[in-house]
Structures are given as C-alpha cells and as structure tokens.
C-alpha positions in Angstrom: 0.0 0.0 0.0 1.2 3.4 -1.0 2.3 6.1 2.0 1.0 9.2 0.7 -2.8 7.8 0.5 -2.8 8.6 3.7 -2.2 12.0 4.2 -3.6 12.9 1.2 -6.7 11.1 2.2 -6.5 13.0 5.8 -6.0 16.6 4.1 -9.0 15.9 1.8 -10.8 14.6 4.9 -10.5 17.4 6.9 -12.0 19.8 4.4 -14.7 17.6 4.1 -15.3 17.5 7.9 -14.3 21.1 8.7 -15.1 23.0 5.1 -12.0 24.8 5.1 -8.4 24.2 4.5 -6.6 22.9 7.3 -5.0 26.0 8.2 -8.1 27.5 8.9 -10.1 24.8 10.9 -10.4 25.1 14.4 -7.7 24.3 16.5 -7.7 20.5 17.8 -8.4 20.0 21.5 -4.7 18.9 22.8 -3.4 22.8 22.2 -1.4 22.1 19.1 -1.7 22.2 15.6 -3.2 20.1 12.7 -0.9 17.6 10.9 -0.3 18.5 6.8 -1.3 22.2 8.1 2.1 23.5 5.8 1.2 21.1 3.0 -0.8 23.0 -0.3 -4.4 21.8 -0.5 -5.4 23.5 -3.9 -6.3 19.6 -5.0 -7.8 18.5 -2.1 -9.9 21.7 -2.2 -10.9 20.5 -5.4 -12.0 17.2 -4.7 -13.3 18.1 -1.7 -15.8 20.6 -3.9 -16.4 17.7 -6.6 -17.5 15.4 -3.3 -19.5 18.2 -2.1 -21.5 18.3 -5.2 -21.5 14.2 -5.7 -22.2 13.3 -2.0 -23.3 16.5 -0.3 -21.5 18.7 2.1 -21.2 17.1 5.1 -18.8 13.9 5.9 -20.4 10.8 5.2 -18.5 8.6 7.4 -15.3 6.7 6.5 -16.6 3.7 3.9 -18.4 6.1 1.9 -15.5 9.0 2.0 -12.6 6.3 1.6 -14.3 5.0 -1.3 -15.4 8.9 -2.7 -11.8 9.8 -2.3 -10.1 7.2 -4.4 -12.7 7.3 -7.3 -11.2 11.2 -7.2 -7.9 10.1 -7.1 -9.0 8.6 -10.5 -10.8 11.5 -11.8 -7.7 13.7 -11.5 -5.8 10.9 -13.4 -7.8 11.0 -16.1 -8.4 14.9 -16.0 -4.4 15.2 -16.3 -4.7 13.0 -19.3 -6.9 14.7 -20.7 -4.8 18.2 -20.3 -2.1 16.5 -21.9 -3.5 15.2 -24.9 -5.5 19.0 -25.7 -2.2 20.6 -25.0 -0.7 18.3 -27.7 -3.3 18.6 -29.7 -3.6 22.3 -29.6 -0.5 22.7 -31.4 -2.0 23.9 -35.3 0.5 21.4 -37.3 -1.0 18.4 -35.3 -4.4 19.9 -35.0 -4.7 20.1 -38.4 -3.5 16.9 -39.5 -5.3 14.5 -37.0 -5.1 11.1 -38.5 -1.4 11.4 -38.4 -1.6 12.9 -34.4 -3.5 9.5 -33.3 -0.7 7.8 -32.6 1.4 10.7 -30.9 -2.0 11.1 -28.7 -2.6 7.7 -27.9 1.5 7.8 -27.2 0.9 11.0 -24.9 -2.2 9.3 -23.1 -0.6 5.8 -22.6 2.0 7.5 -21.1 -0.5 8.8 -18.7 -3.2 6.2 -18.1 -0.6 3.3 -17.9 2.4 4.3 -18.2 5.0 6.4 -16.1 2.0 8.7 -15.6 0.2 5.9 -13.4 2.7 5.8 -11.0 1.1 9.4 -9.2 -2.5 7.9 -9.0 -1.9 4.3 -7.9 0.9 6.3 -5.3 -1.5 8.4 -3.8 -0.5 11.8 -5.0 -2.6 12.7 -7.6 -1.7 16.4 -7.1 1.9 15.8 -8.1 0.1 14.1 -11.8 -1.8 16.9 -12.0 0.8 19.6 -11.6 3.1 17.9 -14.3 0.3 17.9 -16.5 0.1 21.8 -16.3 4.0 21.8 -16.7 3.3 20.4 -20.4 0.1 22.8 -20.8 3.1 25.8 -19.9 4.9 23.9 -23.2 1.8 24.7 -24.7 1.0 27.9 -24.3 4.4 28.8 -24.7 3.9 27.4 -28.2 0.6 28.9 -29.1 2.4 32.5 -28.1 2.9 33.5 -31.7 -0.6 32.7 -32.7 -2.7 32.9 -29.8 -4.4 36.4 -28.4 -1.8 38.2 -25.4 -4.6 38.5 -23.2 -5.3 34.8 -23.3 -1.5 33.9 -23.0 -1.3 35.9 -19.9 -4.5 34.5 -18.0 -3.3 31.2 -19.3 0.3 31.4 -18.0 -0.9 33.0 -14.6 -3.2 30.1 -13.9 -1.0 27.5 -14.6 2.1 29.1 -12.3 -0.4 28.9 -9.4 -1.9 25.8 -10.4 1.7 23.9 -10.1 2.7 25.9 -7.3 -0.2 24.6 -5.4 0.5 20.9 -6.8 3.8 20.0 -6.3 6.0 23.3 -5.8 9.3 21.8 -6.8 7.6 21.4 -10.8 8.5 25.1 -11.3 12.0 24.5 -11.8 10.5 22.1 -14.2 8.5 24.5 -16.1 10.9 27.2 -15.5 12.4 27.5 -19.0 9.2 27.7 -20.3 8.4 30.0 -18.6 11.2 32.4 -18.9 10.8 32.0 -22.6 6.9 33.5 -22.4 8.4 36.6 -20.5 11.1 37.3 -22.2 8.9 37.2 -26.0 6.4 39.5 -23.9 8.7 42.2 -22.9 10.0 42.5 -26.2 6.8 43.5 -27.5 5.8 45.0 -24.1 6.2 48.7 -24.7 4.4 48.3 -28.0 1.3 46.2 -26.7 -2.0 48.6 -26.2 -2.5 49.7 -22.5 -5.2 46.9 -21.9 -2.2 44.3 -22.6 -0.2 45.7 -20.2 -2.6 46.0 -17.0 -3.4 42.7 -17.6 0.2 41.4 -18.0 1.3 43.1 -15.0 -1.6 41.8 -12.9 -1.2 38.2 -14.1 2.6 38.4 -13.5 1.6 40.0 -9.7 -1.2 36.7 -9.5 1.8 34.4 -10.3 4.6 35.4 -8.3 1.5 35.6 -4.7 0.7 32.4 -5.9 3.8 31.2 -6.2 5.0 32.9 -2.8 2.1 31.3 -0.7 3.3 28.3 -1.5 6.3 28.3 -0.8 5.5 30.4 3.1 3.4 27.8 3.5 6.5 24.9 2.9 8.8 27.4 4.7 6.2 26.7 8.1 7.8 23.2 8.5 10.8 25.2 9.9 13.5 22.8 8.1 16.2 23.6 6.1 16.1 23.4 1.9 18.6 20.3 2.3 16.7 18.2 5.6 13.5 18.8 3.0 15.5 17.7 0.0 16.9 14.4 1.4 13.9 13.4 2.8 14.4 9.6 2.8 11.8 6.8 1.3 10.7 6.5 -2.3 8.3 5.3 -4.4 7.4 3.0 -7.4 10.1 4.1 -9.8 9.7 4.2 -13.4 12.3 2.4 -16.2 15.3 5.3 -15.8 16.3 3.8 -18.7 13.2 4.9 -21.0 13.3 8.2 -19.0 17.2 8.5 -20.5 15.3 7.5 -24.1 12.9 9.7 -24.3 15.6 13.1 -23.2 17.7 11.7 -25.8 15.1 11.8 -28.4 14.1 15.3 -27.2 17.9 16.2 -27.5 17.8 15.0 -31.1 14.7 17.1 -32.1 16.1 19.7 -30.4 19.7 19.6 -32.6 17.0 19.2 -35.6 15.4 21.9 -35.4 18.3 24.4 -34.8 19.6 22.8 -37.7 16.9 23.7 -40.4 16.1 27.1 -38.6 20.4 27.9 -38.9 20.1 26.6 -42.4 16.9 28.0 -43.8 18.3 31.8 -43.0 16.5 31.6 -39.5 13.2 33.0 -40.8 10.6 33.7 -37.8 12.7 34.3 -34.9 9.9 33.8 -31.9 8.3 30.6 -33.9 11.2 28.8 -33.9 12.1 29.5 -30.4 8.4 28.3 -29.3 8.9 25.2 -31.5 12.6 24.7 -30.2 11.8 25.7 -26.8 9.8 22.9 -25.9 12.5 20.4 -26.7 14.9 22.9 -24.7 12.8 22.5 -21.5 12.5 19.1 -21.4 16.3 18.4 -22.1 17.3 21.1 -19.3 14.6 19.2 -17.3 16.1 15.6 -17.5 19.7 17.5 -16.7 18.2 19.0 -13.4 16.9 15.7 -12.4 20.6 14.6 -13.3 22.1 17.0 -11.2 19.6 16.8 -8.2 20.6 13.2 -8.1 24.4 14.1 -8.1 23.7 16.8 -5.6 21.6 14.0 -3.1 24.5 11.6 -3.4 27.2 14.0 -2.4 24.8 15.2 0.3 23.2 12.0 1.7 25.1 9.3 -0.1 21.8 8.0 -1.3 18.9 9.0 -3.6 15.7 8.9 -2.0 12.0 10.4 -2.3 12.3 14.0 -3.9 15.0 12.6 -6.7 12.2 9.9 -7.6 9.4 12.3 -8.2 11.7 15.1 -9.7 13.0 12.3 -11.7 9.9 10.9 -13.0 8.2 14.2 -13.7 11.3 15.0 -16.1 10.6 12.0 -17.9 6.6 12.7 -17.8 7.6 16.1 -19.5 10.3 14.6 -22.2 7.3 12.2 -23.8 4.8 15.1 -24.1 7.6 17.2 -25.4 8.9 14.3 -27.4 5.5 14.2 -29.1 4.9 17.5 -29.6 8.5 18.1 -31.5 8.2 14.9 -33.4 5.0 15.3 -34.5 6.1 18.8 -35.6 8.8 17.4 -37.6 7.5 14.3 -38.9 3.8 15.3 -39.7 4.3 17.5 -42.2 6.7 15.4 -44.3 3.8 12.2 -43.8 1.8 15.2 -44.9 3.4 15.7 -47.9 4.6 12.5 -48.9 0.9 11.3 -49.1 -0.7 14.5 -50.9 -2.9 13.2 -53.5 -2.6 9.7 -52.4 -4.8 7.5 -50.1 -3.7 8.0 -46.6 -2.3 5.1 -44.4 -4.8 4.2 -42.5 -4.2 0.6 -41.5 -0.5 1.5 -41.2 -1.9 4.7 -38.8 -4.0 2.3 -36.8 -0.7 0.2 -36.2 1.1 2.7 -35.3 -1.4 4.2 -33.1 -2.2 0.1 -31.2 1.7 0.0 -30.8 1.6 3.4 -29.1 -0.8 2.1 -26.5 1.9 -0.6 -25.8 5.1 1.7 -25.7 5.0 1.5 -21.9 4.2 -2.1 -21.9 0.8 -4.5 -22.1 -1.6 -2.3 -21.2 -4.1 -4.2 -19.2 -3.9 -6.9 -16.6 -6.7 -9.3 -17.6 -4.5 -11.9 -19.1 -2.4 -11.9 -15.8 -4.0 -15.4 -14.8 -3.2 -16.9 -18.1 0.4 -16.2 -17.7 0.6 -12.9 -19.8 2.1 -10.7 -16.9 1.8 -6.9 -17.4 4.8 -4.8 -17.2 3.7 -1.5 -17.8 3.3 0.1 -13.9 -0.4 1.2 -14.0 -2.0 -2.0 -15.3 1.1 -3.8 -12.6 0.0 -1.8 -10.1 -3.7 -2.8 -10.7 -3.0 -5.9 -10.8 -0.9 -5.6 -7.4 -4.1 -3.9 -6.1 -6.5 -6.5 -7.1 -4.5 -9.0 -5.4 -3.9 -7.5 -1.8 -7.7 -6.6 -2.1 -8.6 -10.5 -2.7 -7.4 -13.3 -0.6 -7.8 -16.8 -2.8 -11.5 -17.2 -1.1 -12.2 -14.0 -2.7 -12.7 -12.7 0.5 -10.8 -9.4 1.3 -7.2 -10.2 3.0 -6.0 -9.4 6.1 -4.4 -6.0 5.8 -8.1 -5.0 4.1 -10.1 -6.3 7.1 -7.5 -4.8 9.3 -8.4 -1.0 8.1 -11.9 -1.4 8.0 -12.1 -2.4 11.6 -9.9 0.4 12.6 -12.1 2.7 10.6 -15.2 1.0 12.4 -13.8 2.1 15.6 -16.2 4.5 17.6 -14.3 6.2 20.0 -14.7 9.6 22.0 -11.0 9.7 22.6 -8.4 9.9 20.3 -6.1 6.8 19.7 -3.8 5.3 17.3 -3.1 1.6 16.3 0.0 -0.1 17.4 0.3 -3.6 15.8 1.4 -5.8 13.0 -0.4 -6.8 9.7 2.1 -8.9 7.7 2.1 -7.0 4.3 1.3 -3.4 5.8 3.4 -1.3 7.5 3.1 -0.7 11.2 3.4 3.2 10.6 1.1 3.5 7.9 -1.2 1.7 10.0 -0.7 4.0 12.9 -1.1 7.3 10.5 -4.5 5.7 9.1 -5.8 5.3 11.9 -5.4 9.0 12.7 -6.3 10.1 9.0 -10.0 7.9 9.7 -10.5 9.3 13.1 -10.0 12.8 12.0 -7.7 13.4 14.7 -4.0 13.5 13.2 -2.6 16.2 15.4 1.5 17.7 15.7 0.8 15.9 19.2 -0.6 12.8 18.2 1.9 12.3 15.5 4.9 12.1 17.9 3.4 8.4 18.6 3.9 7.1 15.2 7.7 6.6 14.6 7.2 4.1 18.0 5.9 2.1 15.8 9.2 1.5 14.1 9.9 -1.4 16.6 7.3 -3.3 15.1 9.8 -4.5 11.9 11.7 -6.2 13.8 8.4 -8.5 14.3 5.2 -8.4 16.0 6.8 -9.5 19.2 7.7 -5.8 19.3 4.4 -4.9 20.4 5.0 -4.0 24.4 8.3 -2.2 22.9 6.5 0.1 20.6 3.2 1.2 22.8 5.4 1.3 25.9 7.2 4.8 23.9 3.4 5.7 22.9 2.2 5.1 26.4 5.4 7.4 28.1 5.7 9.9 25.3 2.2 11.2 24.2 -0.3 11.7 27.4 -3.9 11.6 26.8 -3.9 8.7 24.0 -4.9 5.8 24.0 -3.2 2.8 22.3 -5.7 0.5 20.3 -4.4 -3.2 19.3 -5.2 -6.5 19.0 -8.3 -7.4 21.2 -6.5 -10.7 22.1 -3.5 -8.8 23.6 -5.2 -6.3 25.8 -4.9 -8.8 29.2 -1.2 -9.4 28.5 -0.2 -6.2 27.6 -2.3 -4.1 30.7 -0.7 -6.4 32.7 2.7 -5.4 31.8 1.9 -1.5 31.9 -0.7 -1.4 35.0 -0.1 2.2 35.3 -1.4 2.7 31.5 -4.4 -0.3 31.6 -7.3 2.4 31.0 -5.3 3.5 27.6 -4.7 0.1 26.3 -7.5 -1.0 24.3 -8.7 -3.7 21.5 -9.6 -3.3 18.4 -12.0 -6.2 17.5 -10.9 -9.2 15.1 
C-alpha cells in the first residue's frame, strides 16, 4: 500500500469534515496544531468541492469518503490526461492533420493512463500528476504564443504558475524554461502592446509570483532547512530510468534538428522557432536537473531517496509530451506531404497508433492469470491492487479487514493503532488510523515513529506502545483485542489507555 494515500486522504478529509483548509479549521483540543497544516491543498480543495457536489457537504463517514476519495484520485488521473493530450493537440500542425496525431496522442495518453503517468494515481498523490500535466500545458502555451491572443497567454500562463505551485512546488523548476521564454517574448513587444495588454500582463505576472510565494511560506512553516526537505528519505514506485534517459535523448535529437533547419533555412521567424525549439529545450534542461539533483543527493546524503524519484519521474513525464509535440512537428508535415494526392495510411496509422498504446508495456492486466504478466506500472499496479484486495477465497485479505475495523472504531478519545499486519506497514497503519478518526494532530503524530519497533516482528508490540504510552499523554493505544490482558498487565499504570480493536 502506497504512504501518501494517507495523508492525502486525511488533508481531503479534513476539508470535508471542517469546510475549510486545514490552516483555517479550528484548532484540535490537545493545544497544538493540525498535521499536513504546511502542506498545499489547492487539490484537495478541489475534490473536496467535486464530493461536495456528488455526495453533499457534510462527511459521510469513513466507507463512503474512503471510497469517494479514491474514485477522485482517479478522476484527477484521467483529468491530467486529458490536459495533456488537448495541449498536444492544440498545437496547429498536429491539429490540423489528426489522422497522423493519433498515434502521438494515444503515445501522450498511454503514457499517462498506464504508463510512467500511473505511477502518481496508484501512489496516492494525484496532485503531483496533475501539476506535471500543467508543466506540459506551460509547453503549450508557450507554443501557441505566436498565434494565440496576449490576453489569453497571460491568464493562461498566470493560472498554470499557481496551479503547479499549489500541486507540487518543486515542478516550477521544471516548467521554469518555459516560462522564462513566455516573458522574455512579452517584454520585447511590451512597450508596444496597447495599454489593456499591459494592465493585464502586469496583474497576471503579480497573481503568479503571490501564488507562487504562498506556497512556498506555507512549505517554509515546517521550519526545516532546503537540504533536511530535500533528502527526505523513502521513495516510491520508480519508473524504467532507462526509458526516462530514451525519451531526453530523443528530445535532445529534435532539439539539434530543429536548430539545424532554422540555422540553415536563413533563421526566418525568430519567436516561432524558439516556441517550437523551446519545448525540446525545456524538457532536455529538465532531464539535466533531475541529473544533477541526483548528483547533488549523493554527495549530500550518499543516497537518492523520495524528492530525486518524483523530480525524476516528472522530467521523464515532460520529455514524452515534449517528445510528441517536436516529433510530431517534424514528422507530420513530411507524412503530410509525402501522401498528398494519395490515399492515406490508415491501417498502417491504426498500427502505429495500437503500438503506441503498448510503448509503456501491455496495457491491461486481464491476461495476468493466463500467464501474460503486465509490465507496464499502472495496469502492474492494478493488478498488485486486485491482489492484496482479494485473498484466494475472494474474501478481502487481512491488511483490508484490518483497516476497515480500525475505521469502524467509535471512540470519544483519540487513539492510534499499534500492531502488526504482515504486508502493511506498522506506521502507515498507525497514521491511518489518525487520517480515519479525524484526529492527526502535531501531538498525536509524535506516537507514530514508535511504531518503528514493530519491523523487527510483532513480538515488538509492548516495545512500541510502551514509547506511545510514556511519550504522548492523553492517548490511548488501540491493538489486538486478544493482547489487551497481557499487555495491561505489563503497563498497569497505562491499563485504562490500552484498548482492543475487535478481530
């Protein structure tokens, strides 16, 4: 089971139990502050408004929320896709040609539905999918400068500035180039744009850099250095580095391309060719931060660990969108031209768009029990998910049944769960248990790392409440119904905190 399900199911939680960002709820009853409070909510406020719509605006108790919430998850998975694919597809040589832009898109939407792209949704952060997504809409719009309105380009860029911000803050290094490249054409032009153009320019630049700035004071709350955040240790499923290092490479190429015909051809239409060129640019400069962040965590912690992996995989995420926009710019209008006045391809398009689909792998899991494994990690993951979800009675396994008792649990006092479920982690059970409570407070939190003992076995069960118990007054330890007698018999002074959770 994937760690950040949790707290991302506890931030959108809590606006659905409090109606406001977690900042702004009211204080919890031990005297300190809300868990995630640092952590930007801009997608959890937008489930969180989708839910209210769908199920109403008050909670509807864990089973129904848990259930709401993933379903969401998916929802921004597929919204992301779609992003991606219209901001491929907005470009006017692709547009214009669609027959020959099915396979790029279904390439582009693979990529995203079972693909690298996956990895976010099945991983619990579907914020981080999201905000990469919007990195490749910046590609866009920095694309569709030339022929697209000023005032459109600026609401457009403003938006999407805030929009990753909000999502995953570190993606604006990613989009950064991009970026640049959209202000540096507009201040050319600046002092000759109408008065209108400028007021709004100005205001959208303003909108960006708050939105960008409340971000990062909110991060700048967890009162840790840049490098402590940085190195954060643990990781997630990683993609194939190797078709990450394919896919920059090919970017590279269109890039060197590119220059080539605009050096040759006299360089006609400077700020075209820098749109067209520029998205190449950005996702090459990408893939070398990602390279360089890596370098810089090894010579820092001597290991990669969580931030290189996302950093890392959105880089790749970035180079196939930008690998399918420049290659379809390149390619399409020669296919173009070579079949003027001839029957188009379509069986050989229809190939190449079914082996697209596959580029990231076989793209489904249903043939798993025949023996035809799925490599590509969404369909994988599925797979993996249908699995832990189904014991071989079809009944739902033990780490299943374990979570929904602990989300059964009625209790007026807040508690956490200390034990071991072979196959789930004894900290992620202890920080859902606070996400389905509602009550995952800076206090309460302290409790969970005592749950480390419990790896070495679940004979590490006194050891780990015992720190619980001493550490963190005023909560109550909930395990195992069958271990309550031995274990308040070992901490008599603690027996009215130690209680069972129900097989």
């Amino acid at each position: 089971m994937a760690w950040d399900f949790a707290p991302h199911f506890n931030m959108y939680a809590m606006l659905r139990r409090y109606g406001t960002v977690i900042p702004l709820a009211t204080p919890p009853a031990d005297g300190s502050g809300w868990s995630s409070a640092t952590y930007p909510q801009g997608i959890h406020a937008l489930m969180a408004t989708v839910a209210e719509v769908v199920a109403g605006p008050t909670y509807a108790g864990n089973d129904a929320e848990t259930l709401l919430f993933l379903r969401l998850v998916g929802l921004v998975g597929t919204i992301s896709t779609v992003l991606v694919v219209a901001s491929l597809t907005s470009i006017p040589s692709l547009r214009h040609q669609p027959k020959f832009t099915l396979p790029l898109a279904a390439l582009v939407a693979a990529a995203w539905l079972v693909g690298p792209g996956a990895i976010p949704v099945f991983g619990g952060f579907p914020n981080f999918a999201l905000g990469v997504a919007v990195c490749v809409a910046v590609l866009s719009i920095m694309r569709l400068q030339r022929q697209s309105n000023s005032i459109r380009i600026a609401v457009l860029f403003s938006m999407s500035v805030v929009s990753v911000s909000h999502n995953w803050v570190l993606l604006l290094a990613l989009c950064a180039p991009a970026c640049v490249i959209i202000l540096a054409t507009e201040a050319r032009m600046f002092r000759q744009q109408a008065l209108t153009i400028q007021v709004v320019w100005a205001a959208a630049l303003a909108v960006a850099v708050a939105g960008a700035s409340l971000a990062a004071w909110q991060l700048r709350q967890l009162q840790l250095s840049p490098e402590d955040v940085l190195t954060t240790p643990g990781g997630i499923t990683q993609p194939d580095w190797g078709m990450d290092l394919t896919f920059v490479s090919v970017c590279a190429i269109c890039f060197l391309l590119l220059f080539k015909n605009w050096w040759l051809a006299d360089r006609p239409d400077r700020r075209l060719m820098i749109g067209i060129m520029g998205t190449t640019g950005s996702a090459v400069v990408g893939g070398l931060m990602a390279a360089g962040f890596g370098i810089w965590q090894i010579a820092t912690a001597h290991a990669l660990s969580y931030y290189f992996y996302k950093f890392g995989l959105a880089a790749m995420m970035l180079a196939i969108a930008a690998a399918a926009m420049a290659g379809g710019e390149i390619l399409i209008p020669r296919f173009s031209q070579w079949t003027s006045g001839r029957r188009i391809p379509t069986v050989a398009l229809a190939f190449a768009t079914i082996g697209a689909v596959g580029a990231f792998g076989w793209p489904t899991p249903i043939l798993d029990h025949l023996g035809l494994a799925s490599r590509a990690p969404g369909s994988a993951a599925q797979a993996i998910q249908a699995r832990a979800l189904n014991s071989v009675d079809g009944q739902p396994n033990a780490i299943a049944q374990k979570l929904v008792a602990i989300s059964h649990y009625d209790s007026n006092h807040p508690f956490i769960y200390v034990g071991y479920v072979n196959g789930l982690d004894p900290m992620l059970a202890a920080q859902w248990s606070l996400a389905l409570q509602g009550n995952w407070t800076e206090h309460i939190q302290r409790g969970i790392p005592y749950a480390k003992a419990l790896y070495n076995g679940p004979s590490q069960v006194p050891q780990a409440i015992q720190g619980v118990l001493t550490d963190v007054s005023d909560l109550n330890v909930l395990v195992d119904a069958r271990l309550v007698p031995e274990l308040r018999s070992a901490f008599p002074a603690y027996a009215d905190r130690i209680v069972g959770l129900p097989d």
